[in-house]
Each structure stands twice: as structure tokens, then as C-alpha cells.
N, C-alpha and C positions, 0 to 999 in steps of 0.2 A: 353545448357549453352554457353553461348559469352565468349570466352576468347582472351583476349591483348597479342599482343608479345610486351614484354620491353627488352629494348637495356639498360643495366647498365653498365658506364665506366670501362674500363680495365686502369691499370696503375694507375696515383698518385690518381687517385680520385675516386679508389675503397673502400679504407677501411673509407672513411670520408663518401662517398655513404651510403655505409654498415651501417652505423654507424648511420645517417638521418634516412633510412627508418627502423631500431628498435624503435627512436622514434617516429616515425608517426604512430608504432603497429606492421609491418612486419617483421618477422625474415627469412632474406637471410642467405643460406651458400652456400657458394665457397667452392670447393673442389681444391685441386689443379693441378688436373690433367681433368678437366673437365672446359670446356666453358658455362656450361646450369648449373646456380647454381637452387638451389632451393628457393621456397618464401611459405610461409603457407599461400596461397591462390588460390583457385583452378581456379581462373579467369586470370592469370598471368603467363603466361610462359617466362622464364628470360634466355639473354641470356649477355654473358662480350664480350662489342665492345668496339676498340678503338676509342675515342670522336671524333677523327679526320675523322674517316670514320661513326660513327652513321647517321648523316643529310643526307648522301649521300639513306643508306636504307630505313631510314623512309620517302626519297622523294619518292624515288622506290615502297614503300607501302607492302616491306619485313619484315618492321618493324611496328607497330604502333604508337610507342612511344618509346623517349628514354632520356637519361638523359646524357647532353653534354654539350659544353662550347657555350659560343654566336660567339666568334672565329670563329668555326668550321659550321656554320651557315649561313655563306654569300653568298648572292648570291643563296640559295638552297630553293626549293618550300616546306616550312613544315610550320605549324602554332608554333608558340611559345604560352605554356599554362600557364606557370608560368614563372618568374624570380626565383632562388634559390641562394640566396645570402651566397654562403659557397664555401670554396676550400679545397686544401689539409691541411693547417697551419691556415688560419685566417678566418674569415667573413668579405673578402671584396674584391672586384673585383683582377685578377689578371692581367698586365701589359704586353705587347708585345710590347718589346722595341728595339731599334737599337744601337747595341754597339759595340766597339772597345777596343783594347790594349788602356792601360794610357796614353801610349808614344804615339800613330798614330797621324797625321796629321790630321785625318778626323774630321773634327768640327762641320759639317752641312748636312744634306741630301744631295746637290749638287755635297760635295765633296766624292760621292759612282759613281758618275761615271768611267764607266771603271773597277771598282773594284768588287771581289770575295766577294759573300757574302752565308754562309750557314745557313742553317733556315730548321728547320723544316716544318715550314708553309710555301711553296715555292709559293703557290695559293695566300695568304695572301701580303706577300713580293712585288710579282712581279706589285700586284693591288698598292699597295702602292707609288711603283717606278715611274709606269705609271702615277700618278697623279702629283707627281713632277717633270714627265718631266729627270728623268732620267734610263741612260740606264746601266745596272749593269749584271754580270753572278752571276745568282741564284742558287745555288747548293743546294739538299736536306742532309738535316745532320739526319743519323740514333741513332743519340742520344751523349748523351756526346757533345752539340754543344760547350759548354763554353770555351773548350778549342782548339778549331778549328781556334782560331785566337791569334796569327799572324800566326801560322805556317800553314795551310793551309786554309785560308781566311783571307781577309783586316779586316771584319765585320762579325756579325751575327746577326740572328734576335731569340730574345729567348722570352719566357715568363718568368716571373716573379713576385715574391709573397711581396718580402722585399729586396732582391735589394744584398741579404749576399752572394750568390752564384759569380752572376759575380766581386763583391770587392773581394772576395778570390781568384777568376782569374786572377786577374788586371784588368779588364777590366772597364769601365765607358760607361754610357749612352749616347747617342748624341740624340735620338729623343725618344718618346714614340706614338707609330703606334695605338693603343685601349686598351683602357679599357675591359674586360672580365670577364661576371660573369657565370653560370651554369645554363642553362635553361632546362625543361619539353617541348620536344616538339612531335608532334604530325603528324600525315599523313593526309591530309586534308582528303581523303574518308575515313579516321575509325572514324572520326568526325560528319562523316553524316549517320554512324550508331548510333542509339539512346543510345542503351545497349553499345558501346564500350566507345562513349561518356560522358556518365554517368559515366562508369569506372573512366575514365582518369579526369574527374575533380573532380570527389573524392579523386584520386590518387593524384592530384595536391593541392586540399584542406588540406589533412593531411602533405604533406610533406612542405609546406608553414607553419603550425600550427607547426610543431615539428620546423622549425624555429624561430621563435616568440618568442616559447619559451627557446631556447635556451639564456641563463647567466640570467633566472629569478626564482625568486620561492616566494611560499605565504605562508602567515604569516596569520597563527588567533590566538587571543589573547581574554581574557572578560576585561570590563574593568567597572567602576565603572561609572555613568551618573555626579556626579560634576567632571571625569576625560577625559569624554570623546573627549570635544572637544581639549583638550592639545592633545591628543593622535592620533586624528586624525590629526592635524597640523603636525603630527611628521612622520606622513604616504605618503610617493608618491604613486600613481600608477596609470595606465595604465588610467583609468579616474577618478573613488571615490570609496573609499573602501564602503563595502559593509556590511550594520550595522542593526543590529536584535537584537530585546528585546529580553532576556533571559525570563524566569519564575521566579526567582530571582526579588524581588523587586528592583528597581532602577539601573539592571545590563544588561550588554549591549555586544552579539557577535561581532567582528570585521573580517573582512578578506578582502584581498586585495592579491595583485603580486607586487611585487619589483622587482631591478636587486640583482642579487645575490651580487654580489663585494661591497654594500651600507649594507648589511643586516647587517652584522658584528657589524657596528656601529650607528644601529637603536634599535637592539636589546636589548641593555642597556639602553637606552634614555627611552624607553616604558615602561622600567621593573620600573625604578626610575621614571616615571610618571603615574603610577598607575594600569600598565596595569598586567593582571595575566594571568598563564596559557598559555604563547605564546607556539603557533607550527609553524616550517617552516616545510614546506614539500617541496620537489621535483618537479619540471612541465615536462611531456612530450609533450604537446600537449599546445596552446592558439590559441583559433580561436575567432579571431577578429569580 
């Protein structure tokens, strides 16, 4: 039996990890005193890496696969197999921005020359500086960067989901360095094994599908044939809902996916146009 080593984030984007691959089918537990959670799958051995150093192993081919940020990816020889558009708070890319005190002088990228800047991403930073041409001391900040400036740094470079964190710091934005979303990525030789291969974009197919479906869910209802086309008019979804004669003279299955946040106020519409019998149920999974 072929089995993958997967690298699962440590830190903020464990428990939203966690959280993904239950609906893609997989139940991980982290124990708390152990690096090697487990997964109910015997093709899978799991281990909890910082995102920042994942790309680095799966170049190495210590890893096979792992689950990190596109940040943490530059520059580093891995295949990207999925995009996974989720983070710790929202579904939507996270921001590596350049910011300062409210009060600083500094307005522009230009004006970091000379200047103290802590980052966690010192790799990331330094590439950036270098394109604009300016020269800056980069210092690594072991956490807690937000408040590293003024008092021991000009600047910092942090990531960012909504922006609340450094306004309750004082600080403001002066540039935004990338956009970052969470990728699936891979060791090019476990790719050119057939069986790991197959793994990993299974593995990539489902956790792609439990996204998808995420803020959706489906609706079947019967509905009467002089009611039906009111009722599908009243339906969005994903492309056309999906319509079956009953055994019932002149009566008609329906089902379809909506976003969940619209359902609320679909669900009366339908009932007061003729529709009977509706069920929403829950989606874990939609593959496209």
C-alpha cells in the first residue's frame, strides 16, 4: 500500500484545516501534545508544519504534500495542485501589507529607506525592497509584530485578513506587497508516482468540492405542473434545477443548490406559489 506524507498547518490555520477536511470526509485529531495527528485513512500519514516552512520540505521530497499559503511558496520547486480559497476568518485571500504608526512620516515605499522594518516574512520583505530599489534593515519578528512599531521598528510587514488588528494598533497601511490564498501543493517526484498521484488529486478533488460547497444547500420541493414554471422562475442555481415527473398525475420533483443566506427568503415565495413538501438539507461536498 502507497501511502502520502501530508504536512497540515500549525498555527491559525489549523482548526479551519481541520475543519475543511471533515467536510471533504476525513476526520483528523490533533492531540495536544503530539505533531503526528491522526486521519481515518490508511494511505495518509499527517504531520502539523509551520506553513512558513512546509514548501521548504515538500521541495526536499520529506514531504509529499502539504497544505500552505501561496506566500510561503515563492521561489520554491513544488507543483501547486489546487488553489483552496479559505483562511482563518473569511473565504478570501489574505493581504501582506506594509504599515506604520498613524503619526509616521512614511507615505510611500521610498520612504523605508534606512529604516527598521520587522516581518515575519523576512524572505518575502527583503524581495520586495529589492524591487523597489530600496535599502532597509529587515529584522525577523517572532510574533506579536503589530506592536513592534514605533517602538522597536519604523515599519512592519504583517499579514492581514480585514485590516481590525492593525487599526487597533494604530497603525495604517502604506502599500500592499500580495494577495495570498492556501494552496495543495505537491513534491514533483510523488507526482510521477502513479498511486501517490492519484492520491493527491483525489485528495485535491474533495477538498476543492467541500469548498464549493461551502454557504450552499438544496432544496427539493413537488410542485404542481400549472405551477411549475412560477416555481422554477423563483429557483437559482448552480446551472437548472433538476425536474422529475412524479407518478402522481400532473405532479412534478424539483431539486436544485442555492446559497444558503437567499434560502430564507425563497422558501416562502415557493410555499405561496404552489410548491409542497419542501426540504433543504445540508451540502458537504459539490463537484463541479
Amino acid at each position: 500500500m502507497t501511502v502520502i506524507k501530508l504536512g497540515l498547518p500549525k498555527g491559525s490555520l489549523q482548526e479551519a484545516t481541520v475543519a475543511l477536511f471533515a467536510k471533504a470526509g476525513f476526520t483528523v485529531n490533533i492531540s495536544s501534545r503530539s505533531y503526528f495527528p491522526t486521519i481515518d485513512d490508511d494511505e495518509i500519514d499527517c504531520m502539523l508544519i509551520r506553513p512558513q516552512e512546509s514548501a521548504r520540505y515538500v521541495e526536499l521530497g520529506l514531504l509529499d504534500v502539504a497544505v500552505t499559503g501561496f506566500d510561503w511558496i515563492l521561489k520554491r520547486d513544488v507543483v501547486e495542485v489546487a488553489e483552496l480559497v479559505y483562511s482563518k476568518q473569511l473565504r478570501r485571500p489574505v493581504r501582506w501589507v506594509v504599515a506604520v504608526p498613524n503619526d509616521s512620516p512614511i507615505t510611500t515605499v521610498k520612504d523605508l529607506e534606512g529604516k527598521r522594518i520587522a516581518t515575519e516574512a523576512v524572505e518575502l520583505t527583503e524581495q520586495f525592497l529589492a524591487k523597489h530599489g530600496v535599502t532597509a534593515q529587515v529584522e525577523f519578528s517572532w510574533g506579536a509584530t503589530e506592536v513592534k512599531a514605533p517602538y522597536l521598528a519604523d515599519a512592519i510587514v504583517d499579514v492581514t485578513e480585514t485590516g481590525s488588528s492593525l487599526k487597533a494598533n494604530n497603525l495604517r497601511i502604506v502599500h500592499e506587497i500580495l494577495q495570498s490564498t492556501t494552496r495543495l501543493i505537491a513534491n514533483r517526484l510523488a507526482l510521477q508516482d502513479p498511486q501517490k498521484k492519484t492520491k493527491i488529486d483525489d485528495l485535491a478533488l474533495l477538498l476543492q468540492a467541500a469548498l464549493t460547497a461551502h454557504g450552499k444547500v438544496g432544496l427539493l420541493l413537488n410542485v404542481h405542473e400549472k405551477n411549475l414554471a412560477t416555481v422554477e422562475a423563483l429557483l437559482p442555481s448552480m446551472k437548472s434545477p433538476t425536474v422529475s415527473k412524479l407518478r402522481a398525475e400532473g405532479w412534478y420533483a424539483v431539486s436544485t443548490i442555492v446559497d444558503e443566506d437567499i434560502v430564507r427568503r425563497i422558501i416562502p415565495k415557493l410555499k405561496a406559489n404552489g410548491a409542497e413538501d419542501i426540504v433543504e438539507y445540508p451540502l458537504n461536498k459539490v463537484v463541479p
